[in-house]
DRENDRENMI-833602 format. One line per 4 residues: their letters; for each residue z, y, x of C-alpha. Coordinates in nm, 4 decimals. Example, Ala and Ser with C-alpha at 12.3 -4.5 7.8 and 13.67 -1.06 7.14 Angstrom:
2
AS> 0.7800,-0.4500,1.2300; 0.7140,-0.1060,1.3670
END
This chain:
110
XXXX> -4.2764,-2.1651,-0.9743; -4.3976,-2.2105,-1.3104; -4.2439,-2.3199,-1.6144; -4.4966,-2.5811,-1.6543
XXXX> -4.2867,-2.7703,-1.3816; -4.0185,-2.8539,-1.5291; -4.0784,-3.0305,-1.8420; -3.7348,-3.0876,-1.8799
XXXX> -3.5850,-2.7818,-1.9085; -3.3917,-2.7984,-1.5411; -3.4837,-2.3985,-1.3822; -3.4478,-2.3816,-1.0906
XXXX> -3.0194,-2.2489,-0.8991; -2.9217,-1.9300,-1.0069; -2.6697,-1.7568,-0.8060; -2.4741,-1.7789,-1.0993
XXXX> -2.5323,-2.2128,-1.0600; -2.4097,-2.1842,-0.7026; -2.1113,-1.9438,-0.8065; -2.0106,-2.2457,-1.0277
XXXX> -1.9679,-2.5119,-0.7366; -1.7821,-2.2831,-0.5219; -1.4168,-2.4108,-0.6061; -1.5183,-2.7558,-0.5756
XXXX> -1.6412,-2.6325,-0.1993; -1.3009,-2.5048,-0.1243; -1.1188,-2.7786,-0.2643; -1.3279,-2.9805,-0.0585
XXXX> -1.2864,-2.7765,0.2485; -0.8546,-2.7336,0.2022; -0.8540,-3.1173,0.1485; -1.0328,-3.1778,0.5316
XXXX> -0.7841,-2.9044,0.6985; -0.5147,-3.0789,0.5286; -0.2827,-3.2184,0.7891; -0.1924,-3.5851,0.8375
XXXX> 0.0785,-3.7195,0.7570; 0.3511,-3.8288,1.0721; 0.6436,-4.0144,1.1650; 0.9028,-3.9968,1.4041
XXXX> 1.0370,-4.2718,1.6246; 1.3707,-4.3539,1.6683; 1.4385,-4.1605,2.0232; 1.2846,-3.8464,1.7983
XXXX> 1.5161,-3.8371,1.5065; 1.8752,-3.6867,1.4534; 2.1327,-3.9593,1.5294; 2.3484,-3.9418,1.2065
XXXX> 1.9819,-3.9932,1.0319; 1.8793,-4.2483,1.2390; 2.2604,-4.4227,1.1256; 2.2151,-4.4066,0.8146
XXXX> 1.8667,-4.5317,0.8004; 2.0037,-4.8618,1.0333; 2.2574,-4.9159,0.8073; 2.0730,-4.9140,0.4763
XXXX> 1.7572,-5.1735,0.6905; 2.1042,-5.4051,0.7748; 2.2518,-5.3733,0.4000; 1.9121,-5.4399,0.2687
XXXX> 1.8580,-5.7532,0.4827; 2.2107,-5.8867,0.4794; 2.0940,-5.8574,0.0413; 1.7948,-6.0694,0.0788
XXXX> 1.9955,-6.3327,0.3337; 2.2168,-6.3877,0.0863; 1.9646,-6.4419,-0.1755; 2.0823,-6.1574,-0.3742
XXXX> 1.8108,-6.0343,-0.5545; 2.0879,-5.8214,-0.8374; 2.1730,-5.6379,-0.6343; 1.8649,-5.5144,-0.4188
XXXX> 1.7084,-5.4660,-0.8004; 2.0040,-5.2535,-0.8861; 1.9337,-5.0609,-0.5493; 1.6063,-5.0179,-0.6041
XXXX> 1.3919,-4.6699,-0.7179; 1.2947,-4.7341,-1.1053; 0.9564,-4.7772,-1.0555; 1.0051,-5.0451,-0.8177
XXXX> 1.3153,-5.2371,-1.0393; 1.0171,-5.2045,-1.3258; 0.8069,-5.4674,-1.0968; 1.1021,-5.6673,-0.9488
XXXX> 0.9579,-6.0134,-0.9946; 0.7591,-5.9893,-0.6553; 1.0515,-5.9266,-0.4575; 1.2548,-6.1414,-0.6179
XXXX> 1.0012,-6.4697,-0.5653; 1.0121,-6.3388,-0.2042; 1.3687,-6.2968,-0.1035; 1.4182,-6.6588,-0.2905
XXXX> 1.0906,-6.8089,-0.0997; 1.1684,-6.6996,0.2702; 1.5764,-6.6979,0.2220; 1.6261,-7.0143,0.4881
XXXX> 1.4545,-6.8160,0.7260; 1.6476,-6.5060,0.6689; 1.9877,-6.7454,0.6792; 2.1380,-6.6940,1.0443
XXXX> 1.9002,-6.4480,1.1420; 2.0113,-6.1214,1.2767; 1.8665,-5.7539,1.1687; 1.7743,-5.6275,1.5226
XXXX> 1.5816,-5.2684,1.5262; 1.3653,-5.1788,1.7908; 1.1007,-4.9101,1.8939; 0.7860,-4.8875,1.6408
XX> 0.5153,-4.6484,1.7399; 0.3368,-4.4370,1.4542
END
């Protein structure tokens, strides 16, 4: 093709142009064979770690029956104490329903 069109200076791919979006490609490519993320159900999990998962969802809601938004702030991760104020109008907002309610775990699919 001839110069003449293209007035503004574009030419036309180059191997060496293609050789430059090849990593993008890949990247590309790895991030669709990537696998998905899963869970496992209760029945599916070891039974010490299903325990101890039961017994931090009880401690957690027997926390937020009580109103005691200290303490599941001092239990939290950092970056989730940083933003506490959300949780806290929560717990405070839906407390009488937690009051007499029971922490009951059933089966959740994935």
């Amino acid at each position: 093709m001839p110069a003449e069109a293209f007035p503004l200076g574009i030419s036309e791919p180059t191997p060496r142009n293609r050789r430059r979006w090849l990593p993008w490609l890949w990247l590309l490519l790895l991030g669709v064979a990537a696998p998905a993320q899963t869970c496992q159900s209760a029945p599916d999990m070891d039974a010490s770690i299903r325990a101890a998962l039961e017994s931090a969802a009880k401690r957690y809601f027997e926390m937020s029956a009580r109103g005691d938004v200290a303490a599941l702030k001092q239990n939290s991760i950092a970056s989730v104490a940083a933003s506490f104020a959300g949780i806290e109008a929560a717990v405070k907002e839906n407390q009488a329903a937690f009051t007499g309610a029971k922490a009951t775990f059933g089966r959740l699919s994935c």
